[in-house]
N, C-alpha and C positions, 0 to 999 in steps of 0.2 A: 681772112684768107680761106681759099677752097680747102676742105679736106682732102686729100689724095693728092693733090697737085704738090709739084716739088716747090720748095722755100730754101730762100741765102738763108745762110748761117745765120749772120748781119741780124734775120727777121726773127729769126728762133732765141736768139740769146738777148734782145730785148730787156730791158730789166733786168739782167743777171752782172753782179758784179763780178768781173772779169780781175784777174789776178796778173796774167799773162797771155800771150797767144802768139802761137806759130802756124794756123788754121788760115788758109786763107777765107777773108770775111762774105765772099762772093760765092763760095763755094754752094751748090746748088744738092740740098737733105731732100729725101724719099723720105722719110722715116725715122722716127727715135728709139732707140733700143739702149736697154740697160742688162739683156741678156744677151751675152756672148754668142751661147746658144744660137739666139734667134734673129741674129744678125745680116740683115740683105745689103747687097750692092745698091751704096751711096746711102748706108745710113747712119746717122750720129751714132755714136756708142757713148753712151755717161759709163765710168768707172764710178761703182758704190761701194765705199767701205764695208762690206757688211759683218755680219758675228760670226757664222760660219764659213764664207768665204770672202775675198777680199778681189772686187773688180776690177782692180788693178791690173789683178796675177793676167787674165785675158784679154787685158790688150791685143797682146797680138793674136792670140784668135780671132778677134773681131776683126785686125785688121786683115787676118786671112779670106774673111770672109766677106772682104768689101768696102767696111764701114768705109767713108769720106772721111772723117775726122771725129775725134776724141774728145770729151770733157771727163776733164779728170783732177784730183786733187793732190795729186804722188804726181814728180817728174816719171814723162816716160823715157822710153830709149829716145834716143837724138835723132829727128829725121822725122818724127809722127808727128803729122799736122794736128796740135792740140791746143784747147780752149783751159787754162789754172783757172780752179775758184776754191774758195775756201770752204764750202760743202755741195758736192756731189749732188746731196740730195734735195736740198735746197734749189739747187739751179738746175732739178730736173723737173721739180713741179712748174718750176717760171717757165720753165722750155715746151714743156709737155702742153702750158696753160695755151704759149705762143702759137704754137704748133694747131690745137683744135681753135682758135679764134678767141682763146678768153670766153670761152662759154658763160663761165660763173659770175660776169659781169653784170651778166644778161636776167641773172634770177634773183630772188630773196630763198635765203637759206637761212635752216634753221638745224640746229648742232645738236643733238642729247648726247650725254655722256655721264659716266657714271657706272657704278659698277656692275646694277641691279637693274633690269627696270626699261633700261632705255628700249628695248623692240617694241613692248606695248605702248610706250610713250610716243613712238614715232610712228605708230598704226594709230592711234588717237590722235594725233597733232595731224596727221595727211586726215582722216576724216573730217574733224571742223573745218582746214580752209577750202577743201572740196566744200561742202553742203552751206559752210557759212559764208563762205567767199566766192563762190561759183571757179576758186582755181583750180587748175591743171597741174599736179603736184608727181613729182617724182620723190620716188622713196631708196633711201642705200642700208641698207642693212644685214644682220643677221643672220633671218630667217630668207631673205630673200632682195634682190633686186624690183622694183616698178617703173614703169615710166606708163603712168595713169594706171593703167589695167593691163599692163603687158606685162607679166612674168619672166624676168632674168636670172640667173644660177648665178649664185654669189659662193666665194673661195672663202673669203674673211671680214670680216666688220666694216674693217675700210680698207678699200684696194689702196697699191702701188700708184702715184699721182699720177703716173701716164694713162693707166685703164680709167680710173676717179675721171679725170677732165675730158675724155672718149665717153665718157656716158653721161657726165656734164654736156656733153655735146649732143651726144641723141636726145637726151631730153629736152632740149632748148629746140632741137630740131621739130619736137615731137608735139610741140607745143606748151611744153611745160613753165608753170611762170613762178614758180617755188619749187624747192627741196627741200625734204625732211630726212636729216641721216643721221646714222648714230655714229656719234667720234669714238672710236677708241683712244686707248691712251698710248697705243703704239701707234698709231696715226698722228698724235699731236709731237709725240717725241721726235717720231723717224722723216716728221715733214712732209708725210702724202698731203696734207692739207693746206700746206703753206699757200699764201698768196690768196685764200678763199677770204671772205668776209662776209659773217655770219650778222644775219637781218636780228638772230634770236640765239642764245644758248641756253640750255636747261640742263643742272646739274641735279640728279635722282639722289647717289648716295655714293659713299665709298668705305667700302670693305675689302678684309682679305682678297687679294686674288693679282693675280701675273707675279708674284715677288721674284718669280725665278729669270724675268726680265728686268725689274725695276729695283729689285733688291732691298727696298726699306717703303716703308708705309707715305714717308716723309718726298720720297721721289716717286711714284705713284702719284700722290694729291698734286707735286709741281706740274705734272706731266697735263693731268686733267685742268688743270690752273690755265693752261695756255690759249684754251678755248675760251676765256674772260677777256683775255688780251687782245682778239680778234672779233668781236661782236659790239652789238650797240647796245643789247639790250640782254643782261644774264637775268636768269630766272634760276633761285636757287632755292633748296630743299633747309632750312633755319633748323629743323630735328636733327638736323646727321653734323655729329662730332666735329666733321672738317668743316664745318659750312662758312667758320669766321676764317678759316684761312682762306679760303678759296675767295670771300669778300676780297678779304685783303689785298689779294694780289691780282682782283679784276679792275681793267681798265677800261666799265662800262657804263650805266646805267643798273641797279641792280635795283628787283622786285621780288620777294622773299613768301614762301608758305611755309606752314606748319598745319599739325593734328593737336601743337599741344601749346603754342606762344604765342597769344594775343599780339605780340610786337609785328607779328609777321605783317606783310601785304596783302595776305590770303590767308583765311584757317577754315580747318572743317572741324562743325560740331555734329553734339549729335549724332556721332556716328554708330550704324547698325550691319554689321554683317550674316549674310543668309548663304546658303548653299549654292544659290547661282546669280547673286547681283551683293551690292554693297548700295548701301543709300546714307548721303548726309549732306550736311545743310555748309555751304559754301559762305563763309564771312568776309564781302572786303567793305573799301571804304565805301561807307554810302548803301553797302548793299546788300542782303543775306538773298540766297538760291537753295530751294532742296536740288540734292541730284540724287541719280540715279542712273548705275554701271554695270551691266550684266556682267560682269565680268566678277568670280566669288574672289575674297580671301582680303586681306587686312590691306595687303602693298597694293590694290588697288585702287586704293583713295587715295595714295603719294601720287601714283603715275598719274592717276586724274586730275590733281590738282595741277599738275606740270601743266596738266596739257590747258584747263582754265586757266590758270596765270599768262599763258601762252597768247590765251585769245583775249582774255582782258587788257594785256600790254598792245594789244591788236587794233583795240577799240571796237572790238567784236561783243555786241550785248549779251550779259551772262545769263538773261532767258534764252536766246540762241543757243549758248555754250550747253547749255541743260539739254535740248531739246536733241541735239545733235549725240551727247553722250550717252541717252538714253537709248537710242536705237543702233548704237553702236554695239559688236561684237565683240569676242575674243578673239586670241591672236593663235594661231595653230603652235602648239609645244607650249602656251602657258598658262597654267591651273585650264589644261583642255578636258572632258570628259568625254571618254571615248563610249560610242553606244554599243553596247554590251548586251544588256535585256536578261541582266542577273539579277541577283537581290544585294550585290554588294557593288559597288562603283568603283571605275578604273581611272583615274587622274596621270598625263602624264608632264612633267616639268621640264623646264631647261636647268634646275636649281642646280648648280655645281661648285660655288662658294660657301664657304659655311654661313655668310647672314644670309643669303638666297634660302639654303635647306633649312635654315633653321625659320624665316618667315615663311619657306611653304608650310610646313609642318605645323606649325602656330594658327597659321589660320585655316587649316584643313582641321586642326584638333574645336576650332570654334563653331565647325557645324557640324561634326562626326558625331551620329548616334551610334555606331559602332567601333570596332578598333581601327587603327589607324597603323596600316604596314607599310613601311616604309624600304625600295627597295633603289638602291643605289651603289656607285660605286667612284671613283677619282679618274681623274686623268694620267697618264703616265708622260713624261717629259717635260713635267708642269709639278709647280709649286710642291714641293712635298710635305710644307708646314702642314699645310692645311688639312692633310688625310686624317691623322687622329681626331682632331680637331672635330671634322665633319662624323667619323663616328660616334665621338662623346655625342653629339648634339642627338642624330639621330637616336641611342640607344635612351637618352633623356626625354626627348619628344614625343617619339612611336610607341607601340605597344608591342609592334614585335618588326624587327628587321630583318631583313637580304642583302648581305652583301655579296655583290657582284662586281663584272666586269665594265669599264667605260673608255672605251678610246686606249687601250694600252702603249700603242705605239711599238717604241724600239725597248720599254721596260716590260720584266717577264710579272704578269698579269697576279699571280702569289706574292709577287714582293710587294706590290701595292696594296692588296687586300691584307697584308700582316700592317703596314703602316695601319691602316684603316683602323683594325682590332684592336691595335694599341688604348684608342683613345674609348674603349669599347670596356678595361679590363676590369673597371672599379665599378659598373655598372652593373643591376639584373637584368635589362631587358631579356628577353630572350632572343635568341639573333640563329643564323646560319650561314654558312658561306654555300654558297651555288657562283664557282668562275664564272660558267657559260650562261650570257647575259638571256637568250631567250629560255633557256632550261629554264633560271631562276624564275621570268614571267610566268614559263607555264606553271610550278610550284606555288608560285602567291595565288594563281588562279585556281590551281585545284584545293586551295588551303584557305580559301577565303571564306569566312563566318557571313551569315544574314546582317547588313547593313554595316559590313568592313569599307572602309574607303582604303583602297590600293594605290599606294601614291609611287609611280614609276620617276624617280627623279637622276635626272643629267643628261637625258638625250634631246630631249624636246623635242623642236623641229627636223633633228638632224635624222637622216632615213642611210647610217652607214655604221661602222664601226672600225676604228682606224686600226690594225693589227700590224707592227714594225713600220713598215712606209705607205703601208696599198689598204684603201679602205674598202672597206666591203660589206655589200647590201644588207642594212638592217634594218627594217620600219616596226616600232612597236606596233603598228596599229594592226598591220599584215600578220607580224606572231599573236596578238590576241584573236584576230578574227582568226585565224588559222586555227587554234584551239579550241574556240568557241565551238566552232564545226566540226571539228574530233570530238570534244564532250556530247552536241548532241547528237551525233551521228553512236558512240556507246549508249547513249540513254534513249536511242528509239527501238 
């Protein structure tokens, strides 16, 4: 169907099992909305359960403001022309899907997820089928939105199904004949992704992180699990702890790597880490490859191997797969080096879990000729195991710490850095608290030794700083250079 043009009910609810209905089926939708809010004349309203508010309660908002008719899972008042299903959210990715044409039909998609990992795996995976496959690949992520080389501003990991299948659509518009995107694990729980079917999945690792939505390590791993369950072909990570669960409960094809189990379907020997590449020798059946990853630090030969396994399940030749990794880059926000023109180095990370901080820090201490400072700080509104946790690690790995501010949100910015201390108290490193996130920068920088690697870890890519509800402008790269030119503007 045309995008824009108005659609029967009838065509939008397709596939969706229906429970009840009081909607007439003829009824002619503008538009799908699950914001009350953002609700125009003549268009569907889906009521979503959600955690802090319940889309029910705005029913008749919406109906105030136009909607045609309701999908909803709660009876509404008697008289509202409504579509019953048993989840909301389910029957808005089908509708959503209905709505743009089934875009996703149209592509081979490929899934990372995991805790650690996945942005550079899906800036590696969109490289090889560009260069090796001559495809038109669209990317959903993190860091950012693609559709080829067009830059899109991304809110979160993985959108809401209605936006997802709306950009499923410009990229199929756009020419695109693959997607490479990173699943979260709220994405697979909350159903943005339902109805997708994934050509590839690729599971990195799974560590602490979200418990303050998933609550146990044990529903975390199911959540990630579910991206098995919709693909032909998993490609999983045989070193990480969960790796036999997550086997277990996939209903796919599976092809397996390792750094350290010969059992695997892929291992890397040999392995060598330098200051700004990683090189080792790729073993599957049949076949050994040196490579070689500009990109520095230990977890770069996991995420490369994903993206080999990836092109080997491909039937893409793994001298190809070398040739393409080799001239491949970094990803902006990880293990980045920002250009300075000091005698000590500024690294900045997205590490914000503790296996994240504690594998930057690992492999930043395996090519440091000098100290290694370490400046970080936690999320607030998020997981609070984790803060000790994160400072034990640092105050164990670094040679000297900053702890600062990161994202505080609606928690007051002290209470999170005393969580932090805690895990800090049995420790000598030496440390310091600086709140204010660029102060502390400027301090690593005016406190930095001949050949320190200054590792700024938790912001990465992100260029804001979340304070109660309203984010506001903060780009490490802008405070280092901004100081850089204070310092030598005093020393000329």
């Amino acid at each position: 169907m045309e995008v824009g043009t108005k659609v029967k009910l009838k065509e939008l609810l397709r596939d969706v099992v229906i429970l009840s209905s009081t909607a007439d089926m003829e009824t002619e939708i503008h538009s799908v909305c699950y914001d009350s809010r953002k609700v125009s004349p003549g268009d569907l309203f889906v009521a979503i359960e959600g955690f802090e508010t319940d889309g029910h309660a705005y029913i008749p908002r919406a109906l105030e403001a136009g909607a045609a008719a309701v999908v909803c899972q709660k009876a509404p008042e008697d008289g509202v022309p409504h579509v019953m299903v048993s989840s909301s959210r389910r029957a808005l990715a089908v509708i959503s899907a209905n709505f743009f044409g089934r875009p996703a039909e149209k592509m081979k998609f490929i899934g990372i997820t995991g805790t650690n990992g996945k942005t550079t795996t899906t800036y590696l995976a969109k490289r090889l089928l560009e260069q090796a496959l001559g495809a038109r690949v669209g990317l959903i992520g993190t860091n950012q939105n693609l559709i080829g080389e067009r830059v899109l501003p991304t809110e979160r990991t993985t959108p809401e199904s209605f936006e997802l299948q709306r950009l499923f659509r410009e990229m199929l518009d756009a020419g695109c004949t693959h997607v490479v995107m990173e699943v979260s694990s709220h994405a697979l729980v909350l159903e943005r992704v339902y109805g997708v079917f994934f050509e590839t999945g690729i599971f990195t690792n799974l560590t602490q992180d979200h418990l303050d939505f998933h609550k146990t390590m044990e529903a975390y791993m199911e959540a990630k699990a579910i991206l098995f369950q919709n693909c032909r072909t998993g490609i999983i990570n045989l070193d990480d702890p969960w790796a036999g669960e997550m086997i277990q409960r996939a209903d796919c094809e599976i092809f397996t790597f390792s750094e350290s189990k010969n059992e695997a379907d892929l291992v890397a020997k040999n392995i060598r880490l330098y200051n700004d590449r990683v090189e080792f020798e790729a073993v599957s059946i049949g076949m050994i490859q040196r490579m070689e990853v500009h990109i520095p630090g230990s977890f770069t030969v996991y995420n490369a191997l994903g993206v080999i396994a990836l092109g080997l399940t491909m039937g893409i030749d793994i001298s190809r797969i070398a040739a393409v990794l080799k001239q491949a880059g970094g990803v902006k926000g990880r293990m980045e080096v920002v250009p300075a023109g000091t005698d000590y180095t500024v690294l900045i990370d997205y590490a914000h879990t503790p296996d994240a901080l504690e594998n930057l820090l690992r492999s930043v201490k395996g090519f440091a000729r000098g100290r290694v400072v370490a400046l970080f700080g936690c999320g607030g509104d998020r997981d609070p195991i984790k803060r000790p946790i994160m400072g034990n690690i640092a105050a164990e790995l670094a040679d000297f710490v900053i702890v600062t501010s990161d994202n505080p949100r609606t928690e007051e910015p002290g209470a999170i850095i005393r969580d932090i201390l805690k895990g800090m108290e049995e420790t000598k490193t030496p440390h310091i608290v600086i709140e204010n996130r660029p102060e502390a920068i400027r301090y690593a920088m005016d406190h930095a030794l001949p050949d320190d690697i200054v590792v700024l870890a938790g912001k990465g890519h992100e260029d804001y700083q979340i304070i109660g509800k309203e984010k506001h402008h903060l780009d490490e790269r802008e405070v280092i250079a901004a100081h850089l030119a204070e310092q030598q503007g005093k020393n000329s």
